[in-house]
MIZAKE-801759 format. One line per 10 residues: number of its first residue (from 1); for each residue x, y, z of N, C-alpha, C. Coordinates in nm, 4 decimals. Example, Ala and Ser with C-alpha at 12.3 -4.5 7.8 and 13.67 -1.06 7.14 Angstrom:
<sites>
1 = 1.3190:-0.5690:0.7800:1.2300:-0.4500:0.7800:1.3200:-0.3300:0.7800  1.2850:-0.2250:0.7080:1.3670:-0.1060:0.7140:1.2900:0.0030:0.7870 .
</sites>
This chain:
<sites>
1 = 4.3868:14.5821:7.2553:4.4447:14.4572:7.2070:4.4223:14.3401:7.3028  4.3750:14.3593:7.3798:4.3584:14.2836:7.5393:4.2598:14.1228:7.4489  4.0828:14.1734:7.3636:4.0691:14.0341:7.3478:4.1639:13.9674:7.2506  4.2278:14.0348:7.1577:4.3185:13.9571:7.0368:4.4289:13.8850:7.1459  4.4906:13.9542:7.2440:4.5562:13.8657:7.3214:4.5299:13.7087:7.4114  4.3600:13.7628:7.4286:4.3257:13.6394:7.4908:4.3012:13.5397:7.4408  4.2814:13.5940:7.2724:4.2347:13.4939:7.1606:4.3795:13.4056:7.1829  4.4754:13.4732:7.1289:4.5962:13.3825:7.0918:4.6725:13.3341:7.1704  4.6258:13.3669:7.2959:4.7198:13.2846:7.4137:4.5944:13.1651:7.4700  4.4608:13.1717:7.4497:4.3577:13.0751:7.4858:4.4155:12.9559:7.3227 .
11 = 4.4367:12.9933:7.2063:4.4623:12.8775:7.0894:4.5440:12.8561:7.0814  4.6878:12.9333:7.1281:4.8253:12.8521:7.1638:4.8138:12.7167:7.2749  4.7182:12.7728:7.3917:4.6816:12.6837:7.4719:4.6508:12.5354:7.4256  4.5331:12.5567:7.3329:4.4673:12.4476:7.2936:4.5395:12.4111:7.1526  4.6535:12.4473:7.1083:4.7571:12.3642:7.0499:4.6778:12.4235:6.8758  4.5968:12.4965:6.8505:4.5546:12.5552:6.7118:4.6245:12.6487:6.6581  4.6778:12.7183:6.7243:4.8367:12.8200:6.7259:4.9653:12.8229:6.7557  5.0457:12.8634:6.6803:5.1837:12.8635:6.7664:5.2827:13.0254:6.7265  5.2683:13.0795:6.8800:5.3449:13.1934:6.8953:5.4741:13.2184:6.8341  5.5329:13.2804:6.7344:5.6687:13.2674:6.7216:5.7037:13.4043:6.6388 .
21 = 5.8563:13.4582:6.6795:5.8806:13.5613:6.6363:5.9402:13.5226:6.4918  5.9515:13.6243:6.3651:5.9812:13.6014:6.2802:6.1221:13.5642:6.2570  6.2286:13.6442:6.3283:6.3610:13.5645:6.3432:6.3998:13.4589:6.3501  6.2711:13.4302:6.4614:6.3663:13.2487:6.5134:6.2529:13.1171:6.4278  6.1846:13.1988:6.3380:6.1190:13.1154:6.2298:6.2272:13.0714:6.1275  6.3202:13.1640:6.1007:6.4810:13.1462:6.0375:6.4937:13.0174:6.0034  6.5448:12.9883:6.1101:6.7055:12.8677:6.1186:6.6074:12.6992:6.0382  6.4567:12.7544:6.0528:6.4008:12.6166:6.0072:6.3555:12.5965:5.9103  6.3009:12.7429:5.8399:6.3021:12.7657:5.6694:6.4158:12.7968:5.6049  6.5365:12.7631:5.6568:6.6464:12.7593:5.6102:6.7222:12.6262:5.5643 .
31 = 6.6830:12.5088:5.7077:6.7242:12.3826:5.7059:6.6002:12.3053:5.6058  6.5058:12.3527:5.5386:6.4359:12.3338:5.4190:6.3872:12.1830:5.4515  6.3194:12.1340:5.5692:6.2926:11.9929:5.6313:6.1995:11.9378:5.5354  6.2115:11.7884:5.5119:6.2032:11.6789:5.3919:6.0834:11.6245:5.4798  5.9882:11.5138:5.4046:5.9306:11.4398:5.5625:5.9962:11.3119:5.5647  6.0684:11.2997:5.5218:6.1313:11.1614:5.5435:6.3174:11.2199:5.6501  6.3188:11.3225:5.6434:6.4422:11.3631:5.7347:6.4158:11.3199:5.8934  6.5443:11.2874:5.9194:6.5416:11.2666:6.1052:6.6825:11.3846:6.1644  6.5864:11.4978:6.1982:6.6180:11.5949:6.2404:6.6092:11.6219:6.3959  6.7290:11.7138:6.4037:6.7576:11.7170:6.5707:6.7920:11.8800:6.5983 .
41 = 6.6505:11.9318:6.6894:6.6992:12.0175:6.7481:6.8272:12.0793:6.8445  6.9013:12.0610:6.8710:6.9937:12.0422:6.9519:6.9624:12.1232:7.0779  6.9391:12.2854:7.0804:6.9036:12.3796:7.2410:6.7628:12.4050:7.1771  6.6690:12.3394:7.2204:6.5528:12.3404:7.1810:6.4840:12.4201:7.2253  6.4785:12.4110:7.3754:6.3717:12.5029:7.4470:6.3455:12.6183:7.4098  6.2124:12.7095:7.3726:6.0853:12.6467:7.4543:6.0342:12.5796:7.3416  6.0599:12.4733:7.2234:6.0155:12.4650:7.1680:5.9556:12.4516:6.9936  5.9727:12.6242:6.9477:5.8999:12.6388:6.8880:5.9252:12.6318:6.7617  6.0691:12.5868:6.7090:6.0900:12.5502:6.6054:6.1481:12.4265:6.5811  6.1198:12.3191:6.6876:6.1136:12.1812:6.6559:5.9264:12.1959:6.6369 .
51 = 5.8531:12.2553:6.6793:5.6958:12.2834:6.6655:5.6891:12.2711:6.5014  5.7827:12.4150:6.4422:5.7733:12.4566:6.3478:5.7950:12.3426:6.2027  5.9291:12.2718:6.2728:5.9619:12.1205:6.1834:5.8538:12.0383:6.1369  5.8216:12.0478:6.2562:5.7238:11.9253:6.2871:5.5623:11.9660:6.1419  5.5600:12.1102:6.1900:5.4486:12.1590:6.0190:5.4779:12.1121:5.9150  5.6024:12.1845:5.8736:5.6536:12.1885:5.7678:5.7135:12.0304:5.7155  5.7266:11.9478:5.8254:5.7311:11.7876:5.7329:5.5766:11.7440:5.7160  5.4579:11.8006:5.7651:5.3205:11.7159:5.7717:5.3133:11.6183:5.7872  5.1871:11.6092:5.8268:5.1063:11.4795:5.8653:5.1402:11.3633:5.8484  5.1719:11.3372:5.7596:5.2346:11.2107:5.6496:5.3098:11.1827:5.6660 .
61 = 5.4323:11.2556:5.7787:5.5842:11.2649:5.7144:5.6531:11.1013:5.8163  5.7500:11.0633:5.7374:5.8069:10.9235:5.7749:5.9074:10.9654:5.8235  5.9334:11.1170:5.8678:6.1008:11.1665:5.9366:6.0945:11.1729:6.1129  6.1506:11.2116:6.2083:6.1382:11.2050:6.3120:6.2566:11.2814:6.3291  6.1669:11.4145:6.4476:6.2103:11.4896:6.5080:6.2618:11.5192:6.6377  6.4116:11.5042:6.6951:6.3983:11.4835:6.7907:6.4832:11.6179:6.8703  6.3872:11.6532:6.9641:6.3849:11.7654:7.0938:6.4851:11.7752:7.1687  6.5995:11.7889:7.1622:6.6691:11.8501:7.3005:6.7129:11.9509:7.3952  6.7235:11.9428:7.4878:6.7331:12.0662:7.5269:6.8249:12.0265:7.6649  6.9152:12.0607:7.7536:7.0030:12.0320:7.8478:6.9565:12.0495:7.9773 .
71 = 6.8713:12.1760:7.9993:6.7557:12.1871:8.1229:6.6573:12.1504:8.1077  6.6634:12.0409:8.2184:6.5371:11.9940:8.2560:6.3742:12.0700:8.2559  6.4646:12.1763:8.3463:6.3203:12.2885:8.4050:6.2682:12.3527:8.2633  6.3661:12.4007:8.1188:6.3399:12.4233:8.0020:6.2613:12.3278:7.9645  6.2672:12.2225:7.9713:6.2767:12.0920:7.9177:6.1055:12.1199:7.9456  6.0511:12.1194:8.0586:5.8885:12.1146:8.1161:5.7946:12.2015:8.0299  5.8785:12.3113:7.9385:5.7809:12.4255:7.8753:5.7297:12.3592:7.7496  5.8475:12.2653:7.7090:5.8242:12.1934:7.5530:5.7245:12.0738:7.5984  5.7460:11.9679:7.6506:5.6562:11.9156:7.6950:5.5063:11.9720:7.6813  5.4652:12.0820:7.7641:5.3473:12.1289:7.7341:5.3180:12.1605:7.6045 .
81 = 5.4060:12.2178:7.5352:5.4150:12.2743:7.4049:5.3241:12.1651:7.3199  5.4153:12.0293:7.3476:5.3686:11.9279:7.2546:5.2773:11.8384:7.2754  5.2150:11.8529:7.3995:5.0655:11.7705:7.4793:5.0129:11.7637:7.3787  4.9834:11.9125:7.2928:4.8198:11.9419:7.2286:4.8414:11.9275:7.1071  4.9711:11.8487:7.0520:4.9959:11.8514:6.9154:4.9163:11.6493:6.8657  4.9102:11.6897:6.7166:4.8553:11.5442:6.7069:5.0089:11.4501:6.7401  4.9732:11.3112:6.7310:5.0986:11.2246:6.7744:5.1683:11.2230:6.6368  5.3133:11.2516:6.6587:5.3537:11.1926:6.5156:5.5253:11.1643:6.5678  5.6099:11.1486:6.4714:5.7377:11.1238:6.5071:5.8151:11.2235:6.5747  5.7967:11.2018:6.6797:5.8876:11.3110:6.7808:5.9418:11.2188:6.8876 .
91 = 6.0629:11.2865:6.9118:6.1055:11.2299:7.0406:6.1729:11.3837:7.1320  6.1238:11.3598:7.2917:6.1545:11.4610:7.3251:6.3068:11.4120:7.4430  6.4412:11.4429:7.4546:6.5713:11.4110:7.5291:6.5846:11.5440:7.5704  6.6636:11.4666:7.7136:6.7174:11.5973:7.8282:6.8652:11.5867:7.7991  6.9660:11.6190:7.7417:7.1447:11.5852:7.7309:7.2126:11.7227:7.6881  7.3363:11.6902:7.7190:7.4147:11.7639:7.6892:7.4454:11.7496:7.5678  7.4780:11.8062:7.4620:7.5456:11.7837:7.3497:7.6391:11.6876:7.3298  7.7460:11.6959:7.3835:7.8405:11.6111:7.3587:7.7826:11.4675:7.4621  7.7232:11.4913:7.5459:7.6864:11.3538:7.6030:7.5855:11.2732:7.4849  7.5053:11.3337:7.4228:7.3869:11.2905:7.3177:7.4832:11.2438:7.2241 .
101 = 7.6477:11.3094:7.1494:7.7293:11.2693:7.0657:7.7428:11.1797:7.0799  7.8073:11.1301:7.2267:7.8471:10.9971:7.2532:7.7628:10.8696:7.2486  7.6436:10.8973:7.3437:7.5388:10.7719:7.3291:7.5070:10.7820:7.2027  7.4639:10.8561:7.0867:7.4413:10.8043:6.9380:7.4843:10.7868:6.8600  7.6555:10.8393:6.8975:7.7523:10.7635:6.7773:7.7286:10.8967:6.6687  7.8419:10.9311:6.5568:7.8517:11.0078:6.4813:7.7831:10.9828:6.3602  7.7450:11.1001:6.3266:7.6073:11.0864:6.1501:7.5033:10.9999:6.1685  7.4224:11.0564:6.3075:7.2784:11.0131:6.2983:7.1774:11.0712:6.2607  7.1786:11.2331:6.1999:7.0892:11.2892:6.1431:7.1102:11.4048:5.9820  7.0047:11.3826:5.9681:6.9983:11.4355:5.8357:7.0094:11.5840:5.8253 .
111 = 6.9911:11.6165:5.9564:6.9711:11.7656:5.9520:7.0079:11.8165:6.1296  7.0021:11.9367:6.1535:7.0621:12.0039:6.2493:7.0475:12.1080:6.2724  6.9592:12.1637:6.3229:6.9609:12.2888:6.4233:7.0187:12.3190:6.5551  7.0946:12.3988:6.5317:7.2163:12.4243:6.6583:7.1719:12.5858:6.7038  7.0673:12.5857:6.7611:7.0510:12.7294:6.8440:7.0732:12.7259:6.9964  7.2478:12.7982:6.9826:7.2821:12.7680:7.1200:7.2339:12.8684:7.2159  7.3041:12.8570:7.3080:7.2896:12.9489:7.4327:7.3551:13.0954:7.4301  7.3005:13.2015:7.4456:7.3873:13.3217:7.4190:7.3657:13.4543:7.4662  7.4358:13.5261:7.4551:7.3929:13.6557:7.5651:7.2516:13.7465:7.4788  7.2109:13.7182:7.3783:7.0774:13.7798:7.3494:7.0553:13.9431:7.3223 .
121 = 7.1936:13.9376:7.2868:7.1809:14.1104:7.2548:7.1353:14.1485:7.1654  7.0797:14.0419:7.0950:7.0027:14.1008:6.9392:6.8492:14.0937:6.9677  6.7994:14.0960:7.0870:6.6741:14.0938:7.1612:6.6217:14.2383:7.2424  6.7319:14.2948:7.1800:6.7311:14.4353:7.2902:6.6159:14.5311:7.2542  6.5367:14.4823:7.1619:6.4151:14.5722:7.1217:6.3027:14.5121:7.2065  6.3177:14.3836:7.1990:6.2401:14.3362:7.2967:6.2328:14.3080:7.4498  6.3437:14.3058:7.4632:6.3774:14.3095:7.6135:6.5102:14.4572:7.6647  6.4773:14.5238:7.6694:6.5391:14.6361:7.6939:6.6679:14.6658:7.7903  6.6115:14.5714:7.8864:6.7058:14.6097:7.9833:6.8463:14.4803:7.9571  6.8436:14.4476:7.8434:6.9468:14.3695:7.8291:7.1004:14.4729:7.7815 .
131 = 7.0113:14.5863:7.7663:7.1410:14.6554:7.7213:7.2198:14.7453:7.8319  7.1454:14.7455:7.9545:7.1896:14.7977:8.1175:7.2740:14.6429:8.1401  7.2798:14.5652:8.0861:7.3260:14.4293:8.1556:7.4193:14.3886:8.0537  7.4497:14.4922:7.9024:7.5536:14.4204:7.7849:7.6928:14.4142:7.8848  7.7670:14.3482:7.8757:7.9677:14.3658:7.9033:8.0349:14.2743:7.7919  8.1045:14.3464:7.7144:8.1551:14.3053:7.6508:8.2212:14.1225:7.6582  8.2741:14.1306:7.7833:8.3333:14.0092:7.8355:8.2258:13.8718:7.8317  8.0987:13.8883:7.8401:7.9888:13.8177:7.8316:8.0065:13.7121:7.6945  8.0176:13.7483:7.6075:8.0684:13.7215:7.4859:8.1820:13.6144:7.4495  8.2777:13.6623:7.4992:8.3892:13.6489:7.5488:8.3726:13.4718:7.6197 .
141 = 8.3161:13.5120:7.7088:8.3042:13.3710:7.7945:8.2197:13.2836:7.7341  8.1478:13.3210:7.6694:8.0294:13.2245:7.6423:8.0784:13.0618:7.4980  8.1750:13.1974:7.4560:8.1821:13.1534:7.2671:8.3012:13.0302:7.3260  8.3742:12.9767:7.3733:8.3937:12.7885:7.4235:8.2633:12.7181:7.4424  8.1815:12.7407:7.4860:8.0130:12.7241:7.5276:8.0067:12.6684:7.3612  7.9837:12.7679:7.2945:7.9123:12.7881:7.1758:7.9661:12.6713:7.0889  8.1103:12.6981:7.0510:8.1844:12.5896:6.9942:8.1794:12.4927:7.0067  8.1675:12.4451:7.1173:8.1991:12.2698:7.1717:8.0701:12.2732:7.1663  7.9268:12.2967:7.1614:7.7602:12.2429:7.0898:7.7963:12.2442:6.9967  7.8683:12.3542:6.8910:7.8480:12.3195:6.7315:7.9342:12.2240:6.7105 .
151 = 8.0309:12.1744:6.7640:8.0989:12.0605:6.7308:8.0358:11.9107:6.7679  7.9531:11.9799:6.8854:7.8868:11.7746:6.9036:7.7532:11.8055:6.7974  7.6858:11.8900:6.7603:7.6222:11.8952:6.6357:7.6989:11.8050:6.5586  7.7637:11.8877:6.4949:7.8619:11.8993:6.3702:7.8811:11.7442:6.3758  7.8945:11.7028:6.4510:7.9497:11.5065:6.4732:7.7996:11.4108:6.4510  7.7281:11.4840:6.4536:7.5844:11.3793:6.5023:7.5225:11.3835:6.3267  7.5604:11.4796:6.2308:7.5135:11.5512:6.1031:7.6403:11.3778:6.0346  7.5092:11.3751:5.9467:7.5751:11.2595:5.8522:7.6044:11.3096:5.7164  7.7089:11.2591:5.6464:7.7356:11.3398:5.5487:7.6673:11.3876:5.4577  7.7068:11.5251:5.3842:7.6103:11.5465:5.2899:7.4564:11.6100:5.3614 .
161 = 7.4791:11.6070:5.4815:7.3623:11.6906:5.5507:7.3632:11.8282:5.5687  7.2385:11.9001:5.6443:7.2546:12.0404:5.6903:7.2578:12.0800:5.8526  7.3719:12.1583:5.8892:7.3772:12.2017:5.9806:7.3227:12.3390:5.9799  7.2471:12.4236:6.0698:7.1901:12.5699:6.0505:7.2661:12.6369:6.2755  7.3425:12.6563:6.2267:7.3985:12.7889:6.3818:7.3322:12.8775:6.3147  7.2391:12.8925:6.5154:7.1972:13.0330:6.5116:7.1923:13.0771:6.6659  7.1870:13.2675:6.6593:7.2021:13.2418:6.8285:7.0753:13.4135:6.8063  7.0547:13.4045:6.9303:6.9929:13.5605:6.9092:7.0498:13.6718:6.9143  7.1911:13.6778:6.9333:7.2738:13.7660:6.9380:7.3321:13.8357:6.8205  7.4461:13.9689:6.8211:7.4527:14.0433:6.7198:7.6228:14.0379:6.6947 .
171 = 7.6377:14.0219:6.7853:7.8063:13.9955:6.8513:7.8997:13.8790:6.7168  7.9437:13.9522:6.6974:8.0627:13.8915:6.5934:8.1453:13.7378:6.6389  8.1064:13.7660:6.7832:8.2179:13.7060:6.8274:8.1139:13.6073:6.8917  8.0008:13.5775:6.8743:7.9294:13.4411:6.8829:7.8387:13.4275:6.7682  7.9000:13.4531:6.6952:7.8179:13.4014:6.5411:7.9670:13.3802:6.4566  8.0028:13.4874:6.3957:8.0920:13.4578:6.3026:8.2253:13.4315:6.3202  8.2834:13.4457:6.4765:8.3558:13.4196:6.5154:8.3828:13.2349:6.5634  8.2453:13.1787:6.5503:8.2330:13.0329:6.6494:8.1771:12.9747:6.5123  8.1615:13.0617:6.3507:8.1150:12.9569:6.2533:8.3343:12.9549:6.1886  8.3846:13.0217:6.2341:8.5110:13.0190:6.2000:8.5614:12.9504:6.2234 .
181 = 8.6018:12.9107:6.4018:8.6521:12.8480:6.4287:8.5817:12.6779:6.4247  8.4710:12.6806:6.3978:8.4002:12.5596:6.3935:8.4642:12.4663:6.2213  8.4407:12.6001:6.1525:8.5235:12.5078:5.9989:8.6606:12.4745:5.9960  8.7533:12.5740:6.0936:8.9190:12.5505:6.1246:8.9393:12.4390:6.1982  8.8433:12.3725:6.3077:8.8413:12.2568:6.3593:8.8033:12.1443:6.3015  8.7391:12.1355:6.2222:8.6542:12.0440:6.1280:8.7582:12.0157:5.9782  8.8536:12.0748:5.9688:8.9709:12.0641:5.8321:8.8822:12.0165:5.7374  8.7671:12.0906:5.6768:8.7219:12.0566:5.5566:8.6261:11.9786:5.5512  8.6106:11.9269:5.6849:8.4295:11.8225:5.6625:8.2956:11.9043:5.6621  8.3553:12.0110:5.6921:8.1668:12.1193:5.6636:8.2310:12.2311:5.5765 .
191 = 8.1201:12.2993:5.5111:8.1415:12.4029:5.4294:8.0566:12.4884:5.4630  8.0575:12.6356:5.4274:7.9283:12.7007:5.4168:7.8912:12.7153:5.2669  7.7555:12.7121:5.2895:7.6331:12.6924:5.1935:7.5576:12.8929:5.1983  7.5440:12.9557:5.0894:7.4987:13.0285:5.0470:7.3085:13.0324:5.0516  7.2623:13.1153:5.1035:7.1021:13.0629:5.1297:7.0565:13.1779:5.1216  6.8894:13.1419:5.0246:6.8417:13.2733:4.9699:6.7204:13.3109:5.0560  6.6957:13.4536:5.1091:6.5863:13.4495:5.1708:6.5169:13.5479:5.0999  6.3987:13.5043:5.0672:6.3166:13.5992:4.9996:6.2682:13.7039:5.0567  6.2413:13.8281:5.0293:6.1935:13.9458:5.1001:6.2863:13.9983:5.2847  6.3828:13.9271:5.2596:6.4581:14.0065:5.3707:6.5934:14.0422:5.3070 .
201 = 6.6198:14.1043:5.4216:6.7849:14.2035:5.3078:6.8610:14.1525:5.4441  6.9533:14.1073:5.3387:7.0754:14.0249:5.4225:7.1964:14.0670:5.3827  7.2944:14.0018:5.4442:7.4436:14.0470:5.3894:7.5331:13.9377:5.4371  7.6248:13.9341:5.3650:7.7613:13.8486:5.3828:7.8153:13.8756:5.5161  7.8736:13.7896:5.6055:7.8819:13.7236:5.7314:8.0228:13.8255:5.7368  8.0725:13.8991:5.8684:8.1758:13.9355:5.8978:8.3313:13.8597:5.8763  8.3962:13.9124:5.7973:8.5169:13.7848:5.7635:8.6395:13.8934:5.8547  8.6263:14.0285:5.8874:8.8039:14.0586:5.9934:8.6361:14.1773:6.0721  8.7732:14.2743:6.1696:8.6748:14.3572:6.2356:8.8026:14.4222:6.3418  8.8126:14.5266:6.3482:8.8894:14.6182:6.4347:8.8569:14.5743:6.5486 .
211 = 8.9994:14.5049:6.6411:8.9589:14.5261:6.8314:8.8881:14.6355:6.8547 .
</sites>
């Protein structure tokens, strides 16, 4: 497999490819991007599905996509990412969530991808030794983290828009636990939306669960 590897890491290089696992292709054939939408990655890094936006509005498109990500040093991988792309409406920002809330004022975008930060236990096929490193408590700490991004999301989404949380994790308690408390904080300004994915088998979101 050695030349197929060199193939696709030499045309990722030169910007004719883009690497991406089928999971985290998700959250952006989900948010169903318009080309006239002005959409905001929110934890962007490395990339590849503000990349992915950026296809799926084309060439043409009159929307603008804009990149964030909170680390800087993250921040340097997308950059490269987007050297080799043609020019079109992108903007790439270094902020915190709630700092980006504040400087742009509430309901500046049409759309919203919120892939936060998270312990990655749903990666454990791919990275193995994440499961010598699971503790329950990990979880635990993270999901205030989690909440307070989906809420400076949740503020920046203008009405009648789409928000898409996603994390790579499997944990109840940073997915369905932080889309819970995100609608109990919000008293009725977001809803969840029902979404069909073709050829994958899905299921209805955890609503209780035994300590």
């Amino acid at each position: 497999l050695a030349p197929l590897y060199e193939t696709v890491e030499r045309e990722a290089r030169l910007g004719h490819a883009a690497r991406q696992g089928v999971a985290s292709m998700l959250p952006a054939i989900v948010l169903d991007p318009k080309s006239d939408d002005v959409i905001l990655d929110m934890c962007a890094a490395p990339g590849s599905k503000s990349e992915q936006l950026l296809q799926m509005m084309g060439t043409n498109s009159q929307g603008v996509v804009v990149t964030n990500d909170p680390d800087p040093k993250r921040l340097s991988s997308v950059k490269r990412r987007f050297q080799t792309l043609a020019k079109r409406a992108h903007v790439i920002t270094c902020s915190r969530g709630e700092d980006l809330s504040r400087a742009l004022g509430p309901e500046c975008f049409d759309k919203v991808i919120c892939d936060v930060p998270c312990t990655g236990d749903g990666t454990i096929r791919k990275f193995p030794y994440l499961w010598r490193c699971w503790r329950a408590k990990r979880a635990v700490m993270i999901h205030p983290l989690q909440l307070q991004i989906a809420m400076s999301a949740a503020s920046l989404l203008k009405v009648g828009g789409r928000m898409i949380y996603s994390t790579c994790s499997i944990n109840p308690i940073e997915d369905e636990a932080v889309v819970a408390a995100l609608l109990n904080a919000t008293n009725g300004a977001l809803r969840l939306v029902s979404v069909e994915l073709k050829g994958f088998v899905t299921r209805p979101g955890i609503a209780s669960w035994a300590a």
